[in-house]
C-alpha positions as CSV (number, residue, x, y, z in Angstrom):
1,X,-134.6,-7.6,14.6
2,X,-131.6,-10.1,15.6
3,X,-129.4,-7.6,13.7
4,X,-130.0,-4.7,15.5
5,X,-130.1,-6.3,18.5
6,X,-127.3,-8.2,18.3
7,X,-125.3,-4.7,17.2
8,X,-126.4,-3.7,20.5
9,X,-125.4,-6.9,22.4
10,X,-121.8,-6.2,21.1
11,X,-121.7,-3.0,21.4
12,X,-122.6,-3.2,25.5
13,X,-120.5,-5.8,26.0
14,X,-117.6,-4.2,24.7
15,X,-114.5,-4.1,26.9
16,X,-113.8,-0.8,24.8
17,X,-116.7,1.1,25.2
18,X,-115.1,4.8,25.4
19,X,-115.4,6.9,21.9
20,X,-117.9,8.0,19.8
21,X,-120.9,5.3,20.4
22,X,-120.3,5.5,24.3
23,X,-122.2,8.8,23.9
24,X,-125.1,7.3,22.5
25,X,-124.5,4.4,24.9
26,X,-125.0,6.8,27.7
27,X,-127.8,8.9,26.2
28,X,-129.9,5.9,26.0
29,X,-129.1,4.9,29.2
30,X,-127.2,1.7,28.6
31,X,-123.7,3.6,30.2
32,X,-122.9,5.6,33.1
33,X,-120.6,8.4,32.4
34,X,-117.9,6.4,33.6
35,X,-118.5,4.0,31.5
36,X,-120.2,1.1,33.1
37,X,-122.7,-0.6,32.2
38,X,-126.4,0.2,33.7
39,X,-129.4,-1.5,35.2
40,X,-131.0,-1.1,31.7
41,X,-128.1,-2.3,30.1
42,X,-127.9,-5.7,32.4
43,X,-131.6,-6.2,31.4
44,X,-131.0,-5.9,27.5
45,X,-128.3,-8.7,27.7
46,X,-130.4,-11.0,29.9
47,X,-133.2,-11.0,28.3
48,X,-131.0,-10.8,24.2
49,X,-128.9,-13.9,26.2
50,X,-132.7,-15.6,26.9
51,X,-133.9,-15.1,23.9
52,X,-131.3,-16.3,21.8
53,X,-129.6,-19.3,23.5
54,X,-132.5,-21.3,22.3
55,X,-132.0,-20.7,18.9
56,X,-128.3,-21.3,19.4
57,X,-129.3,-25.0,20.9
58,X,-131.6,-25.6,17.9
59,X,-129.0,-24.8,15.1
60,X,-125.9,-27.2,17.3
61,X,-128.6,-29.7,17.5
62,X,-129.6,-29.6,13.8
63,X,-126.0,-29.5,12.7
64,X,-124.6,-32.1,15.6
65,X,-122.1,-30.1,16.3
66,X,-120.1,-26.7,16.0
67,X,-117.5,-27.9,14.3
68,X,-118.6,-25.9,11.2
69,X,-119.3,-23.1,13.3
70,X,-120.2,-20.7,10.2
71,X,-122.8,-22.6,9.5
72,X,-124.7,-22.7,12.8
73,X,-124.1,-19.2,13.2
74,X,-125.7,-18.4,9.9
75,X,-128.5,-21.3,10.8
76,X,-129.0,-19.3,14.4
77,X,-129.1,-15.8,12.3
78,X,-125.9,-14.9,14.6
79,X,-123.7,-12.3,12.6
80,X,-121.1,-11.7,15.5
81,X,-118.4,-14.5,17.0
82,X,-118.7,-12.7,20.0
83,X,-122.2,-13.5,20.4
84,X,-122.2,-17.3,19.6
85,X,-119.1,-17.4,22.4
86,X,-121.3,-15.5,24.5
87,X,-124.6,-17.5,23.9
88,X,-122.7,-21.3,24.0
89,X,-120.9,-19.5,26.9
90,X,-124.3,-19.8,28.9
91,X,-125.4,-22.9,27.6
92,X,-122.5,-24.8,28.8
93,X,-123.2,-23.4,32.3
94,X,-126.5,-24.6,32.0
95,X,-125.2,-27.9,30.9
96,X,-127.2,-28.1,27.5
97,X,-123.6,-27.4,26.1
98,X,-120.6,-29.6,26.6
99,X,-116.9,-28.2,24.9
100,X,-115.6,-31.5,24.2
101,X,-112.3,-29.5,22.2
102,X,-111.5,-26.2,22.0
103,X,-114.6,-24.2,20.2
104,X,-115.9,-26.9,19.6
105,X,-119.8,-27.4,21.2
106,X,-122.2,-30.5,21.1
107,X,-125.7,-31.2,22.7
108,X,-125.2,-32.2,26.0
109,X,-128.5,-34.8,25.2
C-alpha cells in the first residue's frame, strides 16, 4: 500500500505535472486543469505526510542516523528520495529531526 501511495505522493508533488499522467491527475480530481493542485490533493499529502513520518522517525532512530540513508529508506519501506526529503523535511519542523550536515538527520531525543 506504501508503493502506490507513495507513486501518488510523487506524482502530486511534482513541479512537472503537465503530460500524460496530469490527465489522470485531473480526472481523479487531484489537479485542476491548470494544473494545480486540489483540495483533494492537499488532503492526500497530509494525511500520506501523517502517516509516514512516523515510520521515517522509527527507522533514523533504529539506525542512529541517516548517514546510510539507503538503509533507512528501505527500513521505512520508502522507494522515492523525494519522499524521505519530504517526510524528514517535516520532521525537522517539528523538531523530532535535527540536520546536523547536509542530508544528514539524527533524533532530535
Amino acid at each position: 500500500m506504501l508503493k502506490e501511495n507513495e507513486e501518488l505522493f510523487r506524482r502530486i508533488n511534482s513541479f512537472h505535472i503537465e503530460g500524460p499522467g496530469a490527465k489522470e491527475l485531473i480526472e481523479q480530481g487531484y489537479l485542476t486543469n491548470t494544473y494545480f493542485r486540489t483540495q483533494k490533493a492537499e488532503d492526500f499529502r497530509h494525511r500520506f505526510i501523517n502517516k509516514n513520518k512516523e515510520v521515517l522517525l522509527q527507522a533514523i532512530k533504529r539506525l542512529g542516523s541517516t548517514e546510510n540513508r539507503s538503509a533507512v529508506m528501505d527500513d521505512a519501506g520508502i522507494a522515492e528520495f523525494a519522499t524521505f526529503r519530504e517526510l524528514a523535511r517535516c520532521l525537522v519542523q517539528e523538531g523530532r529531526l535535527i540536520e546536523k550536515e547536509d542530508g544528514i538527520y539524527y533524533p532530535s531525543v
